[in-house]
FINU-88568 format. One line per field, with one value per residue (C-alpha): residue in three letters; x, y, z. Coordinates in pm, 1 decimal. Layout:
BEGIN
code ala|...;
x X|...;
y Y|...;
z Z|...;
# end
This chain:
BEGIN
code unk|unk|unk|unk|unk|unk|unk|unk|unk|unk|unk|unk|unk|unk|unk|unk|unk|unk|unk|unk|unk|unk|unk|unk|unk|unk|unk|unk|unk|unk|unk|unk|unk|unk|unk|unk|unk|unk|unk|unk|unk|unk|unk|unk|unk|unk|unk|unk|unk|unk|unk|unk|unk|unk|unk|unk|unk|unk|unk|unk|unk|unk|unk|unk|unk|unk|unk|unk|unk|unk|unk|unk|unk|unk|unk|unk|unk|unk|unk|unk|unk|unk|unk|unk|unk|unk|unk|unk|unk|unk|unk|unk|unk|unk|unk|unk|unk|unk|unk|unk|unk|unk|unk|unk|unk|unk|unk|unk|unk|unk|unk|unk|unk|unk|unk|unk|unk|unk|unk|unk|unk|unk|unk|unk|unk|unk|unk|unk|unk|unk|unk|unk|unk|unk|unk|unk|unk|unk|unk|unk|unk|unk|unk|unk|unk;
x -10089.5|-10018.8|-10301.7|-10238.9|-10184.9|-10386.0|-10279.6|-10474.3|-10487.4|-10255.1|-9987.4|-9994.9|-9947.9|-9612.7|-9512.3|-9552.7|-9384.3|-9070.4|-9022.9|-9083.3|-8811.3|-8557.1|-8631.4|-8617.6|-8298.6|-8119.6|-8260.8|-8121.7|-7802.3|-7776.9|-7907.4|-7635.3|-7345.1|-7493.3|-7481.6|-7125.2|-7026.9|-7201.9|-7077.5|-6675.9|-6751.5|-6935.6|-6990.8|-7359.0|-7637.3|-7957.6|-8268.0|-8495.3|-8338.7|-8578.8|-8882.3|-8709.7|-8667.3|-8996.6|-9160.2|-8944.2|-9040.6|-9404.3|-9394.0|-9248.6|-9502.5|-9744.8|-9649.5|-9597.4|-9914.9|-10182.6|-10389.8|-10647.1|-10640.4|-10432.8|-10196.4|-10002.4|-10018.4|-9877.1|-9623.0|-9520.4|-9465.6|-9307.4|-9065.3|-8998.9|-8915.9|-8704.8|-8510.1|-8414.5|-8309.0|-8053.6|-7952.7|-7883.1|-7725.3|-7463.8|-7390.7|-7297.7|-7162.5|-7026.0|-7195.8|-7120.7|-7366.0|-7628.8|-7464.9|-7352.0|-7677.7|-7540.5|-7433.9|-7799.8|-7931.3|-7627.6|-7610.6|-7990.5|-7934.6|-7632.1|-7843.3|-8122.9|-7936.4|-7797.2|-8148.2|-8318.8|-8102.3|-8273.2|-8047.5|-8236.7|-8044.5|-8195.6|-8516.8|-8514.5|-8430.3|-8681.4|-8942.6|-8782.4|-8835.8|-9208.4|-9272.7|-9095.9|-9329.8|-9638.4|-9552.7|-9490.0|-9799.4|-10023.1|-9853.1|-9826.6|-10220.2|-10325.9|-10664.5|-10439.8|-10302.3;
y -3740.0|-3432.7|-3233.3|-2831.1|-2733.7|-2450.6|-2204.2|-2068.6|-1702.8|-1783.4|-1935.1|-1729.2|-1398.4|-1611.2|-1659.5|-1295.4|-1198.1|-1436.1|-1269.5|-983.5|-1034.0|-1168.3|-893.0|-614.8|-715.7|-754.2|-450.1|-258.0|-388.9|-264.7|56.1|95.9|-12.5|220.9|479.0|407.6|451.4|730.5|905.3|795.7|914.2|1248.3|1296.4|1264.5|1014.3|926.8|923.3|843.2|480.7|403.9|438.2|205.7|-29.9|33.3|-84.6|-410.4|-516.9|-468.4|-619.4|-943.2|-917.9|-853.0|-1111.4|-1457.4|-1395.4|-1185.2|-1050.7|-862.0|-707.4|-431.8|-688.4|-678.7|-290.3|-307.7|-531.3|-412.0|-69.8|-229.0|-372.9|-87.0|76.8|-206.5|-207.5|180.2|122.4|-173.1|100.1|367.8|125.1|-42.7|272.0|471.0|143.8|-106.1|-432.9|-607.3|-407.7|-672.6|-953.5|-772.2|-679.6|-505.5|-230.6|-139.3|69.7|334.4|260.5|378.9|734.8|769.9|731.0|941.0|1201.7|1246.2|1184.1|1408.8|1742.7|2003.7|2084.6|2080.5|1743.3|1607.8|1728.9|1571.3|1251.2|1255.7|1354.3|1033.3|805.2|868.5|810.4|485.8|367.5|508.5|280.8|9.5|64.5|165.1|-97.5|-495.4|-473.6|-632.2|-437.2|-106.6|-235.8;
z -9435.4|-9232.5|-9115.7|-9011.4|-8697.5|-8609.5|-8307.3|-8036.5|-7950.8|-7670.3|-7879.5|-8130.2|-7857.7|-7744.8|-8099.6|-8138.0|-7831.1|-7908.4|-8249.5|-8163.7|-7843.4|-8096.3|-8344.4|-8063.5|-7924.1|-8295.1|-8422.3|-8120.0|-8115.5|-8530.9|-8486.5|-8191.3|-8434.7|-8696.5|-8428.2|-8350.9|-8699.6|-8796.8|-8466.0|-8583.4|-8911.8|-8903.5|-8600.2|-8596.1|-8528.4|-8720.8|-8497.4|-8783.9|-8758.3|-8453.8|-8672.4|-8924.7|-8624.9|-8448.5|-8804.6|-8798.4|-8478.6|-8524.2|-8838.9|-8682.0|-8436.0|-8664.3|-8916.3|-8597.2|-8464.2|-8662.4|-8399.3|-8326.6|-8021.5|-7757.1|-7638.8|-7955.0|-7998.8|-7670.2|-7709.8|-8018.7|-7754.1|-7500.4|-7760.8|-7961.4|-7608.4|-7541.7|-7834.7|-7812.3|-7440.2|-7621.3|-7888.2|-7617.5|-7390.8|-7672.7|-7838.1|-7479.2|-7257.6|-7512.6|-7637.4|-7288.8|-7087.5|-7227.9|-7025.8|-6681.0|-6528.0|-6238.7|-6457.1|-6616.0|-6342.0|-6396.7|-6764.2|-6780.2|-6536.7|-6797.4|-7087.2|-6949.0|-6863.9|-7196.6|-7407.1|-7178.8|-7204.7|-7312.7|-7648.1|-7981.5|-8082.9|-7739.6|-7879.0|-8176.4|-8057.8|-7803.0|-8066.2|-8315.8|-7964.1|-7938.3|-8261.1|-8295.0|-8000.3|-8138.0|-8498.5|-8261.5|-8076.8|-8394.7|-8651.0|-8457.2|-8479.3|-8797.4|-8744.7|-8852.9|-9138.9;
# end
């Protein structure tokens, strides 16, 4: 007979963070390709899909480890912010950047440099980036559900 197996806080937290790493990373590289697309086709991106991805990745998080506690508001942050820097980095640089590392330090000035112009697109997405992190932040704890 098979009894449960139940999980301590601490495994649960890395069963969180793995999810939520594997989530992060595909959810980045889809909102990049959507980005591509979107950008071939008309020209224009969609900002408002890093809030759909910001609620994926917390609800992974949320869902592997059911916690209560900061750690997984902030890793569902530190993902979320994780993610967009994927999204940025694929859709600018190509899907390669992820495996040559020496290119990520002038793949990031590139990328900040066009997020952070002061144009009202720039704005926008800038306004669409915090709130992805604050529904990362706000949704992975169960105790704001």
């Amino acid at each position: 007979m098979h009894t449960p197996r139940f999980m301590n806080n601490k495994q649960r937290f890395q069963k969180a963070f793995l999810y939520g790493l594997i989530t992060a990373i595909v959810s980045g590289m889809v909102v990049a390709y959507l980005n591509q697309l979107t950008a071939t086709l008309i020209q224009m991106s969609f900002p408002i899909l890093y809030l759909l991805s910001a609620y994926v990745i917390a609800t992974a998080i949320h869902k592997a480890g059911g916690g209560i506690s900061k750690n997984y508001s902030y890793l569902g942050a530190g993902l979320t912010v994780l993610s967009l820097l994927i999204s940025e980095l694929c859709t600018y640089m190509g899907y390669d950047i992820i495996i040559r590392p020496m290119d990520w330090i002038p793949a990031l000035r590139l990328v900040g440099y066009l997020t952070f112009q002061f144009d009202t697109n720039s704005l926008i997405s800038i306004i669409f980036i915090i709130l992805a992190v604050y529904i990362g932040y706000n949704e992975s704890d169960i105790s704001h559900r």
